[in-house]
N, CA and C of each residue as an Amber inpcrd file, in Angstrom:
protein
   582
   2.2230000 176.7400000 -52.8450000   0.9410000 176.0870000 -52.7130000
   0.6560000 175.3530000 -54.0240000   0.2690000 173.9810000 -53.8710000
  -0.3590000 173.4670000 -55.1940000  -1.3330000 173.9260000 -55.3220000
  -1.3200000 173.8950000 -56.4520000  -2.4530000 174.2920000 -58.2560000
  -3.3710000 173.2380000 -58.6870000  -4.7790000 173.5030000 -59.0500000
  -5.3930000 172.8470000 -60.0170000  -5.8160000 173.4650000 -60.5450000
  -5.9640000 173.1630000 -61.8450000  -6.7300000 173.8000000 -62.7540000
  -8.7950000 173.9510000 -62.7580000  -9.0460000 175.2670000 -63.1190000
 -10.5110000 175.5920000 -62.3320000 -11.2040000 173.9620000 -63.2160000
 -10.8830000 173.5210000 -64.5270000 -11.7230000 172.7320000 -65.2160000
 -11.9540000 171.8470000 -64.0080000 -10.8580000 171.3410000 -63.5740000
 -11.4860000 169.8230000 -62.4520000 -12.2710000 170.1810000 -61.6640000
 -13.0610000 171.3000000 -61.7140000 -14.1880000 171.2130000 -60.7920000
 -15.7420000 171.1520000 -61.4540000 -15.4650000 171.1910000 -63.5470000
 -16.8850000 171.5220000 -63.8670000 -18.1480000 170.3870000 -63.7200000
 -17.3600000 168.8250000 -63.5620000 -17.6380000 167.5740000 -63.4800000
 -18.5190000 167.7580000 -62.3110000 -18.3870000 168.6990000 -61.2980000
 -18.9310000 168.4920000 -60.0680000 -20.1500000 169.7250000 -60.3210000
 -19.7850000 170.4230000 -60.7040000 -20.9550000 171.7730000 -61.0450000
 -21.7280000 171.2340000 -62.7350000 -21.6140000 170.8030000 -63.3570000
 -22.2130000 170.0720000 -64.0490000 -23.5890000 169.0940000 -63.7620000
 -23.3800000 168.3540000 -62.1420000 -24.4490000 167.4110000 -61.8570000
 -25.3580000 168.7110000 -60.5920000 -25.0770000 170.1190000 -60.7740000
 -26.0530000 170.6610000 -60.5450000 -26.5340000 171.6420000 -61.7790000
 -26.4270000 172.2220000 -62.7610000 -27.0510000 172.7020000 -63.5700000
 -26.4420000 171.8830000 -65.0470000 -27.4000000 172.6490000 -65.8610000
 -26.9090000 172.0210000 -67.3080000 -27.1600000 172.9470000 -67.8120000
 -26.6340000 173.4380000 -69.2840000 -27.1350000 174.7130000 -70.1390000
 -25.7340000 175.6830000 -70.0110000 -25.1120000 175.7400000 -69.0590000
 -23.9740000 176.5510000 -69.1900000 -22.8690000 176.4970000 -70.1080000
 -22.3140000 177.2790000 -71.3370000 -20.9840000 176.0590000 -71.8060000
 -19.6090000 176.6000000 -70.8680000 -19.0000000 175.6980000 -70.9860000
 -17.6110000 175.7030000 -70.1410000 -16.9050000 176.6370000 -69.9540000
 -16.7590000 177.7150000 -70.7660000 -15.9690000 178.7700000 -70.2680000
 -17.1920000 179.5420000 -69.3650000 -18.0140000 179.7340000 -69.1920000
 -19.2630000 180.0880000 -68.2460000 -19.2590000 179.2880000 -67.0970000
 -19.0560000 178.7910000 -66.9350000 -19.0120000 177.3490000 -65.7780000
 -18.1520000 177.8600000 -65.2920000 -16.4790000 177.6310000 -66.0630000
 -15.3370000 178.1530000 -65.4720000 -15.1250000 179.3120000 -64.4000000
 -16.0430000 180.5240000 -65.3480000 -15.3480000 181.5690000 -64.8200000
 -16.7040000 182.0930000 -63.2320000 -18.0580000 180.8760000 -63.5120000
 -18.5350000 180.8120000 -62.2440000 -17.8370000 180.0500000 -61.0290000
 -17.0400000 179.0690000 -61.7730000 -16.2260000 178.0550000 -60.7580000
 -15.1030000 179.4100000 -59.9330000 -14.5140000 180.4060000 -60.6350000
 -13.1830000 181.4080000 -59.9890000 -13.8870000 181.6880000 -59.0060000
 -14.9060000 182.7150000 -59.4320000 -15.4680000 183.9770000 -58.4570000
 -16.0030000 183.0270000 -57.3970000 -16.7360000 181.7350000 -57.4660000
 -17.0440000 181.2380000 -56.0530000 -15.7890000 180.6370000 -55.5420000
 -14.5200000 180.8450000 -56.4170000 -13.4480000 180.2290000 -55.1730000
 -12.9330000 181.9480000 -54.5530000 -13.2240000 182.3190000 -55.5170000
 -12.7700000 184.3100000 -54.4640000 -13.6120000 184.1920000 -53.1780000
 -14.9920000 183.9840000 -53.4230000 -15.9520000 184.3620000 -52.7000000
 -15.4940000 183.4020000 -51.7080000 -15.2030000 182.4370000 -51.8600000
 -14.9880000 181.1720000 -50.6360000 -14.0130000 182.0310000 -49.8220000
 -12.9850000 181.9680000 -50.5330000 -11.7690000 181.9300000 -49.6000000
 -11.7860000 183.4380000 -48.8920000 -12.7040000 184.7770000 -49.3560000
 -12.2370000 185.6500000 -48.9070000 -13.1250000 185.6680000 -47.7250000
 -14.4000000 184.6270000 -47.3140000 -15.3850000 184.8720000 -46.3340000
 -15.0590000 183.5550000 -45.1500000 -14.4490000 182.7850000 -45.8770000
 -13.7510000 181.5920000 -44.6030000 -12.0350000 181.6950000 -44.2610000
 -11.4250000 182.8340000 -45.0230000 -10.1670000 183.2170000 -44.7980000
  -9.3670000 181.3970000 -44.5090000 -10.1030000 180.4490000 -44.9400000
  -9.5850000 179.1920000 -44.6690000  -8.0720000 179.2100000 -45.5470000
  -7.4220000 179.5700000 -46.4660000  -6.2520000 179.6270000 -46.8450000
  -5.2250000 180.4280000 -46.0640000  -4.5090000 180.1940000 -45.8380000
  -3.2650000 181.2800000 -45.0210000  -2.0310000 180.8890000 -45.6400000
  -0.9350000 181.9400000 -45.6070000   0.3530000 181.5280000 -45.8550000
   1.2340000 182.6700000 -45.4620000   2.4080000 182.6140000 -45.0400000
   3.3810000 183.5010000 -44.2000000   4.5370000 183.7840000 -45.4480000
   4.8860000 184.5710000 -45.4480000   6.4260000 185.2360000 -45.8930000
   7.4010000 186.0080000 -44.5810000   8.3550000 185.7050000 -45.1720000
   9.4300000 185.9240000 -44.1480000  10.4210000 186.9750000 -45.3640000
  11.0710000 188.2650000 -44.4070000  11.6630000 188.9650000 -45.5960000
  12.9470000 189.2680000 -44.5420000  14.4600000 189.3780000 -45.0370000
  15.1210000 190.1690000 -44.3710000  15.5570000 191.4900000 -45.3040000
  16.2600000 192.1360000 -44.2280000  17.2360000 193.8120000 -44.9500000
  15.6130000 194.7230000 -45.3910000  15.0520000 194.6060000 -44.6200000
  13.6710000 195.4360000 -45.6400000  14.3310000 196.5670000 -45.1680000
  14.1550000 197.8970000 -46.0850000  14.8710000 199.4690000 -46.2860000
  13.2590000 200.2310000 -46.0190000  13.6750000 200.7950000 -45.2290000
  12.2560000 202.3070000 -45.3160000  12.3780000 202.6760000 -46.7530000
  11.2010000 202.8630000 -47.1140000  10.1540000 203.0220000 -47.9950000
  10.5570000 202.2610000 -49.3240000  10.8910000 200.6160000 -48.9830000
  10.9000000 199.4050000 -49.8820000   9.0640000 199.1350000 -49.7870000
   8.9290000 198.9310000 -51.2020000   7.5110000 198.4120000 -51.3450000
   7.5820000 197.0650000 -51.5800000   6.7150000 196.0710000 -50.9570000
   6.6430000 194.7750000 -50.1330000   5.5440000 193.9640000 -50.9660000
   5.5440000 193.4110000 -51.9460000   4.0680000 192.7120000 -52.1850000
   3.9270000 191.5120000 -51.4260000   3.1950000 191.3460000 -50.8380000
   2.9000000 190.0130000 -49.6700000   2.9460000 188.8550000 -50.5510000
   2.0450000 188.3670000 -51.4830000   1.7180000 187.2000000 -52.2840000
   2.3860000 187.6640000 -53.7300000   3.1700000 186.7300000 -54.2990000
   3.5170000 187.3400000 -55.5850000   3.0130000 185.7400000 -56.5160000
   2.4890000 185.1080000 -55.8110000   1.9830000 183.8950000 -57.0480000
   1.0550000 184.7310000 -57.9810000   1.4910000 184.2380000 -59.6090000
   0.6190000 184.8620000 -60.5200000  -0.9710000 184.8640000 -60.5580000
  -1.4370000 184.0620000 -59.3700000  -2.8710000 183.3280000 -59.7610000
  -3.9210000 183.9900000 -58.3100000  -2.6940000 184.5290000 -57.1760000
  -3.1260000 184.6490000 -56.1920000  -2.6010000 185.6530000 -55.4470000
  -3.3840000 185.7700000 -54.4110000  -2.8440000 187.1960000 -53.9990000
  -3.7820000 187.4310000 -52.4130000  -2.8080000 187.9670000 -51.4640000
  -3.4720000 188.4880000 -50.0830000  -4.3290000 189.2620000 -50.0460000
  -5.8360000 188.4790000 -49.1290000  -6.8870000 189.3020000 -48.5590000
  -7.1630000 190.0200000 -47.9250000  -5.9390000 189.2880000 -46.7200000
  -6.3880000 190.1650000 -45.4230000  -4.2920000 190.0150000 -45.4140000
  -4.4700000 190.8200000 -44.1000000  -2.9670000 190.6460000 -43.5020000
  -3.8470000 190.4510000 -41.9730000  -2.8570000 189.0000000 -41.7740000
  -3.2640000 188.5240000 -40.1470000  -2.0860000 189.1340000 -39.3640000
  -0.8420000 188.7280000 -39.1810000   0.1530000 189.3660000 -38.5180000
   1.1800000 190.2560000 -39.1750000   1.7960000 190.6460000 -38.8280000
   3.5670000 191.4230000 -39.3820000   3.9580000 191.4920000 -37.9320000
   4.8190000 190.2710000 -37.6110000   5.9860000 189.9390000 -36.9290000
   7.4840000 190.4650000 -37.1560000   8.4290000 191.0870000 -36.2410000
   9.3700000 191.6070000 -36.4150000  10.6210000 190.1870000 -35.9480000
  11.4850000 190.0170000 -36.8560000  12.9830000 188.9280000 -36.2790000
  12.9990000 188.6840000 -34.3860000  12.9390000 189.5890000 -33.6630000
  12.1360000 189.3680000 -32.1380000  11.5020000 188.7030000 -31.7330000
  10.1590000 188.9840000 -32.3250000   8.8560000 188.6850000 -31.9670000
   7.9260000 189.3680000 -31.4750000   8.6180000 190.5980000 -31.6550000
   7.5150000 191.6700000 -31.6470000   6.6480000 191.9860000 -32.6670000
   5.3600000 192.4430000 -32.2570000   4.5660000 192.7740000 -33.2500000
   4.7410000 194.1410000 -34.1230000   4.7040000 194.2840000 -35.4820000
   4.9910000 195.2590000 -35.8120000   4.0560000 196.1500000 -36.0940000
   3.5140000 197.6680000 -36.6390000   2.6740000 198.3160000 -35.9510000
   2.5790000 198.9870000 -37.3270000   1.3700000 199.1760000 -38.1360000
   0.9240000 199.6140000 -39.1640000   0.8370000 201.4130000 -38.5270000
   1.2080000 202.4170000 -39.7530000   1.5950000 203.7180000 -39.7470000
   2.7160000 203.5220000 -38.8280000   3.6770000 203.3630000 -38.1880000
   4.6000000 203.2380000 -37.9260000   5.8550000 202.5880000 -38.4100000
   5.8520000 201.1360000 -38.2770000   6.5930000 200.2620000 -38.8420000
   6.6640000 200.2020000 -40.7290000   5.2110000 200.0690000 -40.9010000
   4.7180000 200.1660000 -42.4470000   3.4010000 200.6370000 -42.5240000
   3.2300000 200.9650000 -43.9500000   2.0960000 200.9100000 -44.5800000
   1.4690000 200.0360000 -45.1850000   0.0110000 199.5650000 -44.5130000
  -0.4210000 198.9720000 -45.8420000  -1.1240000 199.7480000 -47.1060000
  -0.6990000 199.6230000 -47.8590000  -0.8610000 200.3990000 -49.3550000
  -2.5990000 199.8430000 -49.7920000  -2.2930000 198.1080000 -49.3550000
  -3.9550000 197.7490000 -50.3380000  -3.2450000 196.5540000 -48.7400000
  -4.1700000 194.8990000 -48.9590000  -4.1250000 193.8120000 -48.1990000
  -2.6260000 192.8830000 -48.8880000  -2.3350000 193.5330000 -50.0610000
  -1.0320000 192.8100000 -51.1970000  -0.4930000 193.2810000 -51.4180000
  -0.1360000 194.6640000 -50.5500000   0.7980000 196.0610000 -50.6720000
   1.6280000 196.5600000 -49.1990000   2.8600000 196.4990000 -49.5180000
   2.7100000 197.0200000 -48.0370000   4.1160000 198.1060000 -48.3500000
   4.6550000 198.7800000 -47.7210000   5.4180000 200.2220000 -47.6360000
   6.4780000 200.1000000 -46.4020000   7.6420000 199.4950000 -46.2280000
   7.9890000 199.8050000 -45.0680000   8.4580000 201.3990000 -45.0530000
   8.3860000 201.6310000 -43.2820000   8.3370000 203.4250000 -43.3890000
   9.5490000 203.5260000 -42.3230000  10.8440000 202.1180000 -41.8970000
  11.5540000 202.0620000 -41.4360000  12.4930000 201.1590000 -41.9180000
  13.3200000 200.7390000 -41.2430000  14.6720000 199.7020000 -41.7120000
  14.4060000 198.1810000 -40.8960000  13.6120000 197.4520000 -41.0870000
  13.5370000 196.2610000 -40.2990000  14.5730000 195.2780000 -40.6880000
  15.0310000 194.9590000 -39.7940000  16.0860000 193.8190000 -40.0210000
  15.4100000 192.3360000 -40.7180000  14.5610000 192.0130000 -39.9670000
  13.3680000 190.9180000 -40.5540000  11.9530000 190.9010000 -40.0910000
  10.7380000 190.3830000 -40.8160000   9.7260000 190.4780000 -40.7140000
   9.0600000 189.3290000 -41.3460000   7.9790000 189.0240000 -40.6910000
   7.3430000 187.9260000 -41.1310000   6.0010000 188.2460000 -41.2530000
   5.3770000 187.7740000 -42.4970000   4.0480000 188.5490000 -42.7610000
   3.3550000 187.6290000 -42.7570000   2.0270000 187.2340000 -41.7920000
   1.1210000 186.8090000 -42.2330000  -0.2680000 186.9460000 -42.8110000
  -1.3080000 186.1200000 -43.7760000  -1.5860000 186.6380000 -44.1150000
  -2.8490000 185.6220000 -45.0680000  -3.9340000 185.7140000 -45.8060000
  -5.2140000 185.2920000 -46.0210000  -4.8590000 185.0960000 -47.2790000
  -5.3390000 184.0980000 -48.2370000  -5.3000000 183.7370000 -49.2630000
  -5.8600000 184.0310000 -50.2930000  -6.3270000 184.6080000 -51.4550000
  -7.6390000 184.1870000 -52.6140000  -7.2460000 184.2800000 -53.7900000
  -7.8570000 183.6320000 -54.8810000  -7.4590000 183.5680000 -56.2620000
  -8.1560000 184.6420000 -56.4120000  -6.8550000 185.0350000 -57.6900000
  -7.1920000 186.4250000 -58.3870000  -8.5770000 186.8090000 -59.2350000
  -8.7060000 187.8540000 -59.5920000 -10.3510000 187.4420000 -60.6820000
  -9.7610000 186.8590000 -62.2070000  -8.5650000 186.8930000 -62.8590000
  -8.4890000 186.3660000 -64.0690000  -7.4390000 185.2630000 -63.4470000
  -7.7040000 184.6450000 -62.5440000  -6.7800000 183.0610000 -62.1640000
  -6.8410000 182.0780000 -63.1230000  -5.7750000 181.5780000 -63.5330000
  -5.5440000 180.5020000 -64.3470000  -6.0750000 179.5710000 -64.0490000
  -5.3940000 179.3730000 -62.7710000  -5.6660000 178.0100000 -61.6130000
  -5.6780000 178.1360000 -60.1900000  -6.3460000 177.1790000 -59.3720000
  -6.6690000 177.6130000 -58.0250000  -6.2300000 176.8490000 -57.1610000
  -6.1380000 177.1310000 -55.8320000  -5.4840000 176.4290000 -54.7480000
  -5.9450000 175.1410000 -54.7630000  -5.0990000 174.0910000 -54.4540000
  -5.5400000 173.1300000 -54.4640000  -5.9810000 172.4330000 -52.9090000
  -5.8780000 172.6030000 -52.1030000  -6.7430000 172.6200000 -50.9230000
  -8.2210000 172.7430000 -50.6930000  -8.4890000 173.6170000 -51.9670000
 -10.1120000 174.0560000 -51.7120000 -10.8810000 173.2340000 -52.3850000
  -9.8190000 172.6650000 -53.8730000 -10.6200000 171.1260000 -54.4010000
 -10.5780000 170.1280000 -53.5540000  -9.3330000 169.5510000 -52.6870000
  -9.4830000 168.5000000 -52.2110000 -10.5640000 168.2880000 -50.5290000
 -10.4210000 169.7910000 -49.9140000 -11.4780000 169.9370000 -49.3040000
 -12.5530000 170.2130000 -49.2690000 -13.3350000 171.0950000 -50.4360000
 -14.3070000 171.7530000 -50.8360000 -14.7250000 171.7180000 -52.0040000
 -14.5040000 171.1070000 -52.8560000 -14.6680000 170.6940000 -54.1810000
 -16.8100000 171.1400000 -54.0850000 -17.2960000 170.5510000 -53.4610000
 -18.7590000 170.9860000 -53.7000000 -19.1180000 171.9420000 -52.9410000
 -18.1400000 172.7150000 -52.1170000 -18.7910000 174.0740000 -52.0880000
 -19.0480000 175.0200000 -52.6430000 -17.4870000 175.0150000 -53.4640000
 -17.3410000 175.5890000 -54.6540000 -18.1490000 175.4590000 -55.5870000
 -18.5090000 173.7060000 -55.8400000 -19.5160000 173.7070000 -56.9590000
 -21.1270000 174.4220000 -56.9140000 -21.0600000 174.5980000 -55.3020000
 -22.4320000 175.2930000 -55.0290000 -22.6160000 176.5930000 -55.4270000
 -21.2300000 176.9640000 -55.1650000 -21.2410000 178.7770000 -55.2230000
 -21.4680000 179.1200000 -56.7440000 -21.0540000 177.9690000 -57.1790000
 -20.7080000 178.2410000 -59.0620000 -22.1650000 177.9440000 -59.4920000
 -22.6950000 177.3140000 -59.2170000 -24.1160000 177.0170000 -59.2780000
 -24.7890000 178.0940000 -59.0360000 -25.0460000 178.7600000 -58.0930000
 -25.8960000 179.8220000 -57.6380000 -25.4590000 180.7060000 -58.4210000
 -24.4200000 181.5130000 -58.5780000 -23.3030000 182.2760000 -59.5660000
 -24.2150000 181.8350000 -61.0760000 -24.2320000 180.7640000 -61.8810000
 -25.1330000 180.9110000 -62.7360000 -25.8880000 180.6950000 -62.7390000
 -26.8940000 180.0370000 -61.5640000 -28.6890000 180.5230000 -62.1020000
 -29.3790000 181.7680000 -61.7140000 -28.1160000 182.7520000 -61.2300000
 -28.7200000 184.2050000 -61.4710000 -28.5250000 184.8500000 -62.4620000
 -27.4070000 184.0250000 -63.3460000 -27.6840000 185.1530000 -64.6950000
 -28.9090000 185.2940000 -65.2350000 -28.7440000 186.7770000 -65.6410000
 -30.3020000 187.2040000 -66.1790000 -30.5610000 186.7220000 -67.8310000
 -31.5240000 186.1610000 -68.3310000 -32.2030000 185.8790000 -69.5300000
 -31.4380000 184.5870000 -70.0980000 -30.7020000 183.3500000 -69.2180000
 -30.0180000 182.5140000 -69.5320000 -31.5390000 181.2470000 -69.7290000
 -31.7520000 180.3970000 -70.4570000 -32.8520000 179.4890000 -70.2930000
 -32.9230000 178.7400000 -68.9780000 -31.3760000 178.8490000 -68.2250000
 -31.6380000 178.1300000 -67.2510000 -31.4290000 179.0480000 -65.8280000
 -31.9090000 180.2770000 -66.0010000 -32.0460000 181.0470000 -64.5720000
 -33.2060000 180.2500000 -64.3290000 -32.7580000 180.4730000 -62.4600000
 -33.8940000 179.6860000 -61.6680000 -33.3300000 180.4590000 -60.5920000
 -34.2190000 181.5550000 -59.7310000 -33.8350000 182.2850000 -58.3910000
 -34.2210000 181.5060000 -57.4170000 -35.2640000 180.0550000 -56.9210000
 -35.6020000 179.8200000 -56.5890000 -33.8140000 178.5010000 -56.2850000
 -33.5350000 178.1110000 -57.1320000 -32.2760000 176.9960000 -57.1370000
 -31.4300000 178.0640000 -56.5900000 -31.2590000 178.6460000 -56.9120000
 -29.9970000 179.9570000 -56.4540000 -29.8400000 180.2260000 -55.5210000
 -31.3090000 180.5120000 -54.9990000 -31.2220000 180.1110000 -53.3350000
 -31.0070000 179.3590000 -52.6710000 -31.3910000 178.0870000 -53.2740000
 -31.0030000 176.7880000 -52.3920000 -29.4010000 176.4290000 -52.7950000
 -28.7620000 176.6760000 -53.7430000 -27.2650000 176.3380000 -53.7290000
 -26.7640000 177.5900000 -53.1340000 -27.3200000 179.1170000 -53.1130000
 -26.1870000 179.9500000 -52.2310000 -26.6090000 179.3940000 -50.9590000
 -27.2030000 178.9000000 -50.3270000 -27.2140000 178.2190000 -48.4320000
 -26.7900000 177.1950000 -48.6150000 -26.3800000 176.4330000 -49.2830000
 -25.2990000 175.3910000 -49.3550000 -24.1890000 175.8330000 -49.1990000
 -23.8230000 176.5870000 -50.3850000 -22.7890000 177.0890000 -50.2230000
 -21.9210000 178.3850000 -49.0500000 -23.1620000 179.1320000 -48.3980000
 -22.6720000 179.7140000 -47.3950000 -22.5380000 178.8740000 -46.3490000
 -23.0660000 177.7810000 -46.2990000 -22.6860000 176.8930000 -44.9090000
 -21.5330000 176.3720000 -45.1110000 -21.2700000 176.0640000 -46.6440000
 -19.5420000 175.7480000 -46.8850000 -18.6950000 176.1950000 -45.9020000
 -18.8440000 177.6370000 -46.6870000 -17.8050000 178.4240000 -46.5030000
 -17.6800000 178.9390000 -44.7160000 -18.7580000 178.7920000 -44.1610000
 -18.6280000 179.1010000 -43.0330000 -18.5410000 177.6400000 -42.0600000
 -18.0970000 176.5570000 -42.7660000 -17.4320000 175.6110000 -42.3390000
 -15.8660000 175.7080000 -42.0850000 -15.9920000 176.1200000 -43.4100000
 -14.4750000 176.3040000 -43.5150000 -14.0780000 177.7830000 -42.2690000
 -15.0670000 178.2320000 -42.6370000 -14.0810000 179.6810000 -41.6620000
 -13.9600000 179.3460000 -40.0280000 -15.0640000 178.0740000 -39.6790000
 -14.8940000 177.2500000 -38.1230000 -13.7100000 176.8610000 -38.2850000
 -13.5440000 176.1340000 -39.2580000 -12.1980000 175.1480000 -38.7530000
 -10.8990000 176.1060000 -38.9550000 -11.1670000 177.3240000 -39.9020000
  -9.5940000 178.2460000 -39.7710000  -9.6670000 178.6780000 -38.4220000
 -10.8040000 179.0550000 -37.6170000 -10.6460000 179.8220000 -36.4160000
 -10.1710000 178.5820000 -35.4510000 -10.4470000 177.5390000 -35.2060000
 -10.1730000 176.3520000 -34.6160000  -8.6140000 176.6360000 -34.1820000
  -8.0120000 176.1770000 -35.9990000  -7.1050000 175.9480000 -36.0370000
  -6.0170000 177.5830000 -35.1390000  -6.9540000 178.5550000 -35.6440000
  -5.9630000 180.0580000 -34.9580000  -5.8890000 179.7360000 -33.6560000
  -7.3270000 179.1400000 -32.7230000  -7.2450000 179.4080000 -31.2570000
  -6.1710000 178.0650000 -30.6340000  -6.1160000 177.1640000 -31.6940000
  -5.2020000 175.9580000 -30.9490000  -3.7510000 176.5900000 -31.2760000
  -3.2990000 177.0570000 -31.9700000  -2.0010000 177.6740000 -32.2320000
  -2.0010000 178.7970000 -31.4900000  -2.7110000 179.9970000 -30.8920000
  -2.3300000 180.5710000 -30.3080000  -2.4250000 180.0280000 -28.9280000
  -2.7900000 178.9610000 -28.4540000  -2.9410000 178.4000000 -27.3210000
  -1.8440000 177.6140000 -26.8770000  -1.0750000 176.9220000 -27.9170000
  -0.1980000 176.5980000 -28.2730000   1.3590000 176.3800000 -28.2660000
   1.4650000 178.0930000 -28.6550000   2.8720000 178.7920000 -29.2860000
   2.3830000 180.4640000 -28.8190000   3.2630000 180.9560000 -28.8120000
   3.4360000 182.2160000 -28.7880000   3.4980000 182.6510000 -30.4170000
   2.2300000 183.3590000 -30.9590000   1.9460000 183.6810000 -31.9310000
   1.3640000 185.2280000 -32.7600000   1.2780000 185.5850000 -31.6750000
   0.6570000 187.1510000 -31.8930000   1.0420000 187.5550000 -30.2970000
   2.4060000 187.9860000 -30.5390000   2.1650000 189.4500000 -29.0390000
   1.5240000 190.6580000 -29.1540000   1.3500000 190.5940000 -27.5280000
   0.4590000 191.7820000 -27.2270000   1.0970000 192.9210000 -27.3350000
   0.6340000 193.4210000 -27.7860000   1.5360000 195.2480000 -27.7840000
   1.3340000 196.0100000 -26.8560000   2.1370000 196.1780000 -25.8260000
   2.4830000 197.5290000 -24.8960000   1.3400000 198.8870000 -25.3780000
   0.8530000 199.3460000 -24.4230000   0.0890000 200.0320000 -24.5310000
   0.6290000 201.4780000 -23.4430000   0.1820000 202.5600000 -23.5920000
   1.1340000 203.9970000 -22.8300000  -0.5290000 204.6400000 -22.7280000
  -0.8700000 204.6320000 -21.1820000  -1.8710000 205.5670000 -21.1640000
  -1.4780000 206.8320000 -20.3720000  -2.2840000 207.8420000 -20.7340000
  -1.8500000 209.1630000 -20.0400000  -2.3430000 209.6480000 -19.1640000
């Protein structure tokens, strides 16, 4: 996945507050790209592994900057679905345990920058560049005893910014129901009643 660096976004969070200095800006610019991406799950990306060994530990995302939220699928070389406490463990959402010998597996899985990220996906600037700047906005006019807290602005950039993000989480679901409509993408798992 391309990278930008968090600075190219202070230009845009800048023409909503003033008073912050830049490493403050910055590190409001991360946490509203965490906060974005972990509530519109709009980032996704798959790994594919073969020879996995029972009880090989699996990190899903190994970019230094980023790391899995959620786990959407674990696909088996088949296309069968594979089956958490059985197949594997998940340890954490960026951890996983196989607890068998899979020949191959394909993991899918939710995106977000880390809390000490260097740099951030670059998708979320070229699509979201002012949502982000909203979230980063609201993010500092709640700090407490800053000259420029304002709870009253904070409010009005976090509902900016939650409509962002729940823009973004329409168009990831969009995009899930046209692909599973699609392709064969998530099988159903066999079920045994008694």
């Amino acid at each position: 996945m391309d990278m930008v660096d968090p600075e190219i976004f202070l230009p845009i969070v800048r023409r909503h507050i003033t008073g912050p200095l830049e490493i403050m800006m910055r590190a409001a610019v991360v946490e509203a790209a965490i906060i974005f991406c972990r509530n519109s799950k709009y980032l996704v990306d798959s790994k594919t592994l073969t020879g996995v060994i029972a009880g090989q530990a699996i990190t899903v995302c190994t970019d230094d900057n980023l790391k899995s939220s959620d786990l959407n699928s674990i696909v088996g070389g088949d296309g069968e679905l594979l089956s958490g406490g059985i197949d594997y463990i998940a340890i954490s959402a960026n951890q996983l345990k196989a607890l068998r010998d899979i020949p191959s597996m394909t993991i899918g899985y939710n995106v977000e920058p880390i809390q000490s990220a260097s740099s951030l996906p670059k998708p979320i600037y070229d699509d979201h560049a002012e949502t982000i700047a909203f979230g980063a906005a609201k993010i500092l006019y709640l700090q407490p005893g800053m000259p420029w807290t304002d709870g009253k602005r904070a409010q009005l950039y976090g509902a900016e910014f939650t409509e962002g993000y729940r823009r973004a989480a329409r168009f990831r679901l969009a995009q899930s129901n046209e692909l599973v409509q699609s392709e064969f993408s998530n099988p159903v798992r066999a079920r045994g009643f008694f």
